[in-house]
N, C-alpha and C positions, 0 to 999 in steps of 0.2 A: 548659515542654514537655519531656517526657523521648523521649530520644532512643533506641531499638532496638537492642542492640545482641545481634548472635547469640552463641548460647550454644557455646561451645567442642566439636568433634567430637574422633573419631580417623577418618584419612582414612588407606587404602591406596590408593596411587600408582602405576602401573606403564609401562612402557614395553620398545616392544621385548624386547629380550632381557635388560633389567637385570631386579636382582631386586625383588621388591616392596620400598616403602620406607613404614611405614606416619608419619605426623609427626600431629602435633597443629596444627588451624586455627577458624578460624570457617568461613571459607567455603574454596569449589572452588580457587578463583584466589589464595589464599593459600596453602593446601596445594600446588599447583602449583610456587608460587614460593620453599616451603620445601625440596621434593625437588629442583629444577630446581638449587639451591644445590650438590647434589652429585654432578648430571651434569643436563645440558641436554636431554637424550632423553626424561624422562619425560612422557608426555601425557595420560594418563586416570587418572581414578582415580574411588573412590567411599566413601561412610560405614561404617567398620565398626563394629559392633553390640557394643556390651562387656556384658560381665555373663553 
């Protein structure tokens, strides 16, 4: 049985008053946990569209 595995995004991150951070994840909660590495503020983000 082969196991799902998501396909890598680009995610912008934002919070407060920092500035966007866009980082590369599979999912929300990974990006989260990538920007959060370089301030702990950041709380929403969302897929940005490349091409």
């Amino acid at each position: 049985m082969e196991r799902f595995v998501a396909p890598m995004a680009t995610w912008e991150i934002v919070g407060g008053d920092l500035p966007p951070v866009r980082v590369r994840a599979r999912t929300f909660d990974e990006a989260l946990a990538k920007a959060r590495l370089r301030d702990p503020g950041y709380c929403a983000g969302w897929v940005v569209e490349e091409g």
